[in-house]
N, C-alpha and C positions, 0 to 999 in steps of 0.2 A: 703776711702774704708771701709767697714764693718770689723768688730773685726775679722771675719772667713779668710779673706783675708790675715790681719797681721799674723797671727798663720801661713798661707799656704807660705808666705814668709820666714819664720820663719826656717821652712821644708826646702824651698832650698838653707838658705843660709849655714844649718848643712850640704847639701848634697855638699856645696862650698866647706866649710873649708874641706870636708873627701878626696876629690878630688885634695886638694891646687890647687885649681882655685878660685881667684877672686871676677869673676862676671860672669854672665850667662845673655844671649840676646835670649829673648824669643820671637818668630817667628809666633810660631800655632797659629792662633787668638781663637781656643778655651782654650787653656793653659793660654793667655795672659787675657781673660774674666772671668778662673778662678780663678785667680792670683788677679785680680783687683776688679773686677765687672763691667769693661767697655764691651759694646756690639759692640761696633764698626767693624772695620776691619781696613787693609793695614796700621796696626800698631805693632810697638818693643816696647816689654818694656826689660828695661836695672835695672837689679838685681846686687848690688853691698855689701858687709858687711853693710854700712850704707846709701846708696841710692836706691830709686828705682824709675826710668825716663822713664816716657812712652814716646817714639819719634813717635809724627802722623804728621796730616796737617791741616789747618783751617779747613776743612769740620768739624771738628770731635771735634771744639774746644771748644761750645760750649755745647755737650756732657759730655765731661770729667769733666768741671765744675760740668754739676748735677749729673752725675755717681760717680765720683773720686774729689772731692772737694778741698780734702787735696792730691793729688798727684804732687807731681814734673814732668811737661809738657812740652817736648819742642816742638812747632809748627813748622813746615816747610811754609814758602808760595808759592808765583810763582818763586821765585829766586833762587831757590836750588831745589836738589834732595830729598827725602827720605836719599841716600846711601850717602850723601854728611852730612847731619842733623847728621846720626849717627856715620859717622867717627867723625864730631868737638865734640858728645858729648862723645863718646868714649875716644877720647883723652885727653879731657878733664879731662875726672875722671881718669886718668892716669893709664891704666889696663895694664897690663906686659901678661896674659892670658886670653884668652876670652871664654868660654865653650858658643858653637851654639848648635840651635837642627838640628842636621843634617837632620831628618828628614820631617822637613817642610823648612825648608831655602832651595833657590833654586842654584845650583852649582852655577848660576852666579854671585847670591849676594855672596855668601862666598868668590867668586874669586875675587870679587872687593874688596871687604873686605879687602883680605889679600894682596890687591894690596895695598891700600891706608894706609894699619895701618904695616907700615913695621917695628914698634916695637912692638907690640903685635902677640903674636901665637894664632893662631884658633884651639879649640880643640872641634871636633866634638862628639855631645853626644846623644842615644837616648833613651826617656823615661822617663827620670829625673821627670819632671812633670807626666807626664802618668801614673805613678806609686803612685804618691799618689792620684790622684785624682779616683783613682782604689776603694778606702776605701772611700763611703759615708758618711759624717757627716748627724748628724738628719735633719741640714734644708734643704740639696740634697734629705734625703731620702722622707720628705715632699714634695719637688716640684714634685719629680715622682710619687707619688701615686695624687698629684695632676691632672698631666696629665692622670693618667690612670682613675680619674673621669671622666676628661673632654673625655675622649674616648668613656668610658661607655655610658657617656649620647648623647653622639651625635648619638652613634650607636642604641641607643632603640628608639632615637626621629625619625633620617630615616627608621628603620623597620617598624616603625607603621604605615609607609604610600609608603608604598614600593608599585608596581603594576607591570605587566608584560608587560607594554608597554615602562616600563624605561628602557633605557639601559644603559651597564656601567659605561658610561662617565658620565650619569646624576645618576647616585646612587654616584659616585665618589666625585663629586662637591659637591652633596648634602650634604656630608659627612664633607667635608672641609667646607662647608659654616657654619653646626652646631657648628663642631669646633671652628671655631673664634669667633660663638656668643655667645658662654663658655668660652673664655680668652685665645683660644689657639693662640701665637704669628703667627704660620703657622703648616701646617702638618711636620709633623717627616721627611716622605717622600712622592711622588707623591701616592696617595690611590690605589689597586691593587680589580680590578673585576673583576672575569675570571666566565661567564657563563659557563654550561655544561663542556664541554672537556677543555676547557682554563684555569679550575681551578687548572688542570695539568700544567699550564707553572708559576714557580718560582718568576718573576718577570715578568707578560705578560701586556703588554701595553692595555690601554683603548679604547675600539672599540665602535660601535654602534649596538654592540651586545644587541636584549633586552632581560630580564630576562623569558618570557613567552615561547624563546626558544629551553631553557631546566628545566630538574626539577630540577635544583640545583645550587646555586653560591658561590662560595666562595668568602668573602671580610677580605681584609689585609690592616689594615689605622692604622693610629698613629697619635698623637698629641705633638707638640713641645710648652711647658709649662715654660717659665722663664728658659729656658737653659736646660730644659732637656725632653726628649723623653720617649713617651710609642709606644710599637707596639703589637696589638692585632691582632689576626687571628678568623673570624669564618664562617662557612660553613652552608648554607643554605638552606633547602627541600623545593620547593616553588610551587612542584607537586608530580607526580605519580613517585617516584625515582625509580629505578630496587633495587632486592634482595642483588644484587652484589653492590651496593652501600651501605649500610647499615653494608653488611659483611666486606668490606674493613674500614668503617668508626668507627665500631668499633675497629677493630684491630688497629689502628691508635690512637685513644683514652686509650686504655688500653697502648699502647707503653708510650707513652704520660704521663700515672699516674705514669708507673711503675720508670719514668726518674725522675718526679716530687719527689717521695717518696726517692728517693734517693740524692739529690740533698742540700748538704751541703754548708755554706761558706766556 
């Protein structure tokens, strides 16, 4: 694991001791990727005072070597469950308390849980992790302004060839396609094109609306950059806009600075 990972373990085993729990069984696969630096999924890792045991499955075994080199691994194969791997390693490390994220484990896994580990108590907890990962270290705050490169530039290389025969779906794509050929692993979220009156709907779905007709679109894209997201908005005159456009656009913008100028950690 990188040195920033050990420090992050570090955090919740202070947040163990303040709690007298244990160990802590981390569920969220983004918790568990930022804990480790694993990308995977349909994996635990299991936080102890002096252990920390990612429980996955072959798929992912080969991964963990190059991701986590040095981490303690136990594989599942075809002969077991998942919930089967983590009761043996659970009991193994002999935990009297177990703190879950209540929040991503799913009731049935906790209730198998607390089927099969009938000396250990389940103490459900949320945020534990969420909370520090709330305070950006310098190399998170790197990879986001990373991504918000990688937005910038994909968004000036699709305007420059923007036309009014495109429509949504294909300014959309086109968007994504730049992204990835800038390093972006995938978009943030599916890309948002709302020609004319659509630019009114929040999260409106991608039509085969083209841009030619109306005078204005809005596009909403982001790019997902080594684990972290940007998401930019911006709104486009692409004709003869009405007055009442412009008047509302402003007001919108001045809201917009006056939120910015305020706007502390």
């Amino acid at each position: 694991m990188q040195p920033c990972c050990y420090l992050r373990i570090d955090e919740i085993r202070r947040k163990l001791n303040a709690h007298s729990t244990p160990a802590l069984l981390v569920s969220d696969p983004f918790n568990v990727t930022w804990l480790t630096g694993f990308t995977g999924d349909s994996s635990y890792l299991l936080v102890t005072p002096d252990r920390i045991v990612m429980v996955s499955d072959s798929r992912f075994q080969q991964q963990l070597v190059e991701e986590c080199p040095d981490l303690d691994v136990g594989i599942r194969g075809a002969d077991m469950t998942t919930l089967q791997l983590l009761v043996r390693t659970i009991r193994a490390a002999g935990i009297s308390r177990l703190a879950i994220e209540a929040g991503s484990m799913t009731r049935a896994m906790s209730d198998d849980l607390e089927l099969e580990l009938k000396s250990t108590s389940l103490v459900p907890t949320v945020g534990w992790v969420e909370q520090l990962r709330a305070i950006k270290d310098a190399g998170e705050l790197e990879k986001i302004r990373q991504s918000i490169a990688v937005n910038e530039q994909a968004f000036r290389t699709v305007v420059a060839r923007l036309s009014g025969a495109m429509t949504e779906r294909e300014v959309a794509f086109d968007l994504e396609n730049e992204m990835r050929k800038l390093g972006a692993d995938r978009c943030a979220f599916t890309p948002i094109v709302g020609v004319g009156p659509r630019a009114a709907l929040p999260h409106g779905r991608l039509t085969h609306a083209r841009l030619a007709e109306a005078p204005f679109v809005l596009i909403d894209w982001g790019a997902h950059v080594g684990g972290y997201a940007s998401d930019l908005t911006r709104t486009l005159v692409t004709g003869d806009a009405p007055a009442e456009f412009f008047r509302i656009y402003d007001i919108v913008q001045r809201a917009q600075q006056a939120a910015m100028d305020l706007i502390r950690p």
